[in-house]
C-alpha positions in Angstrom: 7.1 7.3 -24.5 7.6 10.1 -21.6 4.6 12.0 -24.0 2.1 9.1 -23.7 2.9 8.9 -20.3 2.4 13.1 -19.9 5.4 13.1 -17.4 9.2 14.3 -18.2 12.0 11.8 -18.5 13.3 13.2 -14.5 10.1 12.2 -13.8 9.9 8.8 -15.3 12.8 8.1 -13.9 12.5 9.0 -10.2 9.4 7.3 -10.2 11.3 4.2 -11.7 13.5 4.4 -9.1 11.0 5.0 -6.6 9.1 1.9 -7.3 12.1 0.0 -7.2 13.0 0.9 -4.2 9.0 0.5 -3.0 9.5 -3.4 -4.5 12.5 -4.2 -2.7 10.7 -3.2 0.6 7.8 -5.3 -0.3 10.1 -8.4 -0.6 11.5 -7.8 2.4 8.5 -6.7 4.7 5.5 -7.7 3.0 3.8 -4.8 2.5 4.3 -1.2 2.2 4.5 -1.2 -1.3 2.0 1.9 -2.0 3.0 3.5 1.1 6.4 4.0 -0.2 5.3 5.1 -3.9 2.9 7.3 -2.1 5.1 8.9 0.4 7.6 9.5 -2.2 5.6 10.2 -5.6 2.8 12.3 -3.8 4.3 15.3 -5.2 5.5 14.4 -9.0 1.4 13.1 -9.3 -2.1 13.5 -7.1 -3.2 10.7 -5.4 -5.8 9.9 -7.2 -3.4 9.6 -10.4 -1.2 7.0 -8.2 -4.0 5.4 -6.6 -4.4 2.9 -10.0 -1.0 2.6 -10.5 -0.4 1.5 -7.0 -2.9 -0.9 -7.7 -1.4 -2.8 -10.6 1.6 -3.0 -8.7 0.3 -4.3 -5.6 -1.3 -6.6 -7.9 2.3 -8.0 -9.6 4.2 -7.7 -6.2 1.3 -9.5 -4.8 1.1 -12.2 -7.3 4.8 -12.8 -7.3 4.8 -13.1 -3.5 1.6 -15.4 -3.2 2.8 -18.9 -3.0 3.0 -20.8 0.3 1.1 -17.6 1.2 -2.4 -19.0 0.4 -1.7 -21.8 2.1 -0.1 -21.0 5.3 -2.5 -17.6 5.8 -5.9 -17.6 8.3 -7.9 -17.7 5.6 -11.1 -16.5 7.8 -9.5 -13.5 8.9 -7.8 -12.7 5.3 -11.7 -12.8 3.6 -13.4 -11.0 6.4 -11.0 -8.5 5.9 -11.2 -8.7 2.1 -15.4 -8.3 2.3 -14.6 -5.5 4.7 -12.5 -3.5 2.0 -14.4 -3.7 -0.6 -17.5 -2.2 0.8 -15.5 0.7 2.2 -13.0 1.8 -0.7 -15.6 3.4 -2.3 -15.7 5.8 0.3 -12.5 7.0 0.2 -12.2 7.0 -3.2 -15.0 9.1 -3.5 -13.6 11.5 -0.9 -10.5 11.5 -3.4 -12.0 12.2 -6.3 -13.9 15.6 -4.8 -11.4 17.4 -3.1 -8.2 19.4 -4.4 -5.1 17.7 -5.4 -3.3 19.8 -2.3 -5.8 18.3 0.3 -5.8 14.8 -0.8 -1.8 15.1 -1.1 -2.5 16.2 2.7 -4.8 13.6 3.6 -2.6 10.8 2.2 0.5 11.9 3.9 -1.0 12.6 7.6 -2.7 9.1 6.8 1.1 7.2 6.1 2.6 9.2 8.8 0.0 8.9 11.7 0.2 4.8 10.2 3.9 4.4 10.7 4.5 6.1 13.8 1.4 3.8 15.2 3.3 0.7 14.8 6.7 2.3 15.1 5.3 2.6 18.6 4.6 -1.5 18.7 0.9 -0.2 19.6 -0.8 -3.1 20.2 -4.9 -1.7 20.2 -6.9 -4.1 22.6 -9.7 -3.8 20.0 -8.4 -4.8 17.1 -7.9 -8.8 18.8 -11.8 -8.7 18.6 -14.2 -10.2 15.6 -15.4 -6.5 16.0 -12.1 -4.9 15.6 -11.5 -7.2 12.6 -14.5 -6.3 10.6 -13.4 -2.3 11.3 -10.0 -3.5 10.6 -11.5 -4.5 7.1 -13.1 -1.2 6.7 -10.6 0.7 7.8 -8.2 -0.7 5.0 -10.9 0.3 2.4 -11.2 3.9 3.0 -7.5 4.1 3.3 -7.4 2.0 -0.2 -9.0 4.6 -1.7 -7.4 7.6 0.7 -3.9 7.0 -0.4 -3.9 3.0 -1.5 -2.3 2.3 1.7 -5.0 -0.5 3.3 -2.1 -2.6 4.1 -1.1 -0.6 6.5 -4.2 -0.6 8.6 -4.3 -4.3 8.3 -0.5 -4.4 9.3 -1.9 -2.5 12.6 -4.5 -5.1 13.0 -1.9 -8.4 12.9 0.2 -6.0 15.4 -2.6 -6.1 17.7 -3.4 -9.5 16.9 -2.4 -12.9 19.3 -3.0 -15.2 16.2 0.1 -17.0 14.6 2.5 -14.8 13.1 3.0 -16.8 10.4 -0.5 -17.1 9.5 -1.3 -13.3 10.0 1.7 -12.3 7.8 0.8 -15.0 4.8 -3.5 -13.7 5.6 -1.9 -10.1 4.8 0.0 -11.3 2.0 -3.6 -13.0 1.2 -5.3 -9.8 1.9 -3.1 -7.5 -0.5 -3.6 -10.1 -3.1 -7.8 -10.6 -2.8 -8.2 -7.0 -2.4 -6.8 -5.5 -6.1 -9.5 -7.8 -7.8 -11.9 -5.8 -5.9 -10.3 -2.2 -6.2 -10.2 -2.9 -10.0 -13.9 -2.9 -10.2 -14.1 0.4 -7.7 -11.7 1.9 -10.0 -13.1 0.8 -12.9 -16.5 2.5 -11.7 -15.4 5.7 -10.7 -13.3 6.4 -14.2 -9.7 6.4 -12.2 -8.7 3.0 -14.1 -8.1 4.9 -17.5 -5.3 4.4 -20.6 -2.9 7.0 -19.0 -3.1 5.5 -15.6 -2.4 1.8 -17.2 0.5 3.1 -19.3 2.0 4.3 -16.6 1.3 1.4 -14.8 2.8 -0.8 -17.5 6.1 1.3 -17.3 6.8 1.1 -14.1 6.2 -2.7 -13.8 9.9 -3.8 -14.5 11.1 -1.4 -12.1 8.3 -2.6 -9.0 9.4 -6.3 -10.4 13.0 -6.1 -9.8 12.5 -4.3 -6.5 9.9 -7.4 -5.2 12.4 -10.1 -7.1 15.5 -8.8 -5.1 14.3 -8.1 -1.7 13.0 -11.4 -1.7 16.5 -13.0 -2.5 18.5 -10.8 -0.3 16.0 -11.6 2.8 17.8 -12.9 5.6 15.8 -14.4 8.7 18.3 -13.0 10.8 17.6 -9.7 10.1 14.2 -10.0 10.1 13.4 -7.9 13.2 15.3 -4.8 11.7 13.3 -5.0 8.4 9.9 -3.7 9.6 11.2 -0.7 11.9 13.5 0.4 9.4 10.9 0.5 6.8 8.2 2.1 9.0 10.9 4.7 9.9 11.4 5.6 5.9 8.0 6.3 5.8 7.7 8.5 8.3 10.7 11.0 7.1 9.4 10.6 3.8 5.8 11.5 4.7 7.1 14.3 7.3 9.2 15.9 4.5 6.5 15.4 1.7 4.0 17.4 4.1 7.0 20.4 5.3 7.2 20.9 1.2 3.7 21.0 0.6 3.6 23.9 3.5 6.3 25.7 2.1 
């Protein structure tokens, strides 16, 4: 099996671990998903060999997470969002595909770091609460799809800096994560990332990413809600500062 997959059993099996640990934060945040796979895996395989794995998974996290989503998300803001994507992962995909594996590891790392420590910081960008800043919100999330597979995260920034209903903005980003893997599919599909190593690969780890999504989802407590999100956001940002102090070394 490690032979189809061209990666050593260690290997296989840290990044098992890591996706399970990337589900569980999923079921308890809502996102973050690729961040943490990416943060964590940048250096066992390039970004651009993650970037269609962390799409299958976001698209089983995502599907297991969707109901009562749908209906409770803005809906508006989820597809302008969407739309805004899918024109702009292309270019960040492209960027991706054309530069060394070192640079892109690079790229994708600053990206999660400068990300994290944003809204570690509660920034709330006056902007972003515009129909201007939610369009760039859109494209934003697309070139960081296909930077590092981390457009959540931009879109996380945007329902930071958004007065809309919580609720609503959490189930749109829920929405968001959801709408926006049928569109990466064709971008991936189109630029020759989607191919039968990345799906095996994909296929391997899905038990793993499953469990992870199953079990933060049944050990959520409302109560400690408020601590999920920094405590997440503060994972990514050791494990995107040590990712980049290794690549330097």
């Amino acid at each position: 099996m490690q032979e189809l997959l061209t990666l050593t059993q260690a290997e296989f099996t840290l990044l098992a671990v890591i996706c399970f640990c990337a589900g569980l934060v999923r079921g308890f945040t809502g996102f973050a998903l690729s961040a943490v796979v990416m943060a964590s895996a940048a250096l066992i395989l390039s970004p651009l060999a993650l970037i269609p794995i962390c799409w299958w998974l976001e698209l089983v996290a995502s599907a297991m997470m969707l109901r009562g989503g749908w209906k409770d998300a803005d809906k508006g803001a989820a597809v302008t969002l969407w739309l805004g994507s899918a024109i702009a992962v292309p270019i960040g995909l492209y960027f991706t595909q054309n530069v060394s594996a070192e640079l892109s590891q690079t790229v994708a790392l600053c990206l999660i770091l400068v990300l994290a420590v944003t809204q570690l910081a509660n920034m709330r960008l006056a902007f972003l609460n515009t129909r201007a800043g939610l369009v760039s919100a859109g494209i934003g999330a697309g070139i960081a799809t296909g930077l590092a597979s981390v457009g959540g995260m931009v879109v996380a920034l945007y329902v930071l800096s958004s007065d809309r209903n919580p609720r609503q903005m959490r189930a749109a980003l829920v929405m968001f994560l959801f709408l926006g893997t049928i569109t990466t599919f064709a971008t991936l599909l189109f630029f020759g990332v989607l191919d039968k190593i990345a799906m095996l690969r994909a296929a391997a780890l899905t038990i793993p990413t499953s469990l992870g999504v199953f079990a933060g989802k049944r050990l959520f407590t409302p109560n400690f809600e408020p601590y999920y999100r920094p405590i997440c956001l503060s994972l990514l940002v050791g494990l995107s500062m040590v990712g980049l102090i290794r690549l330097a070394t």
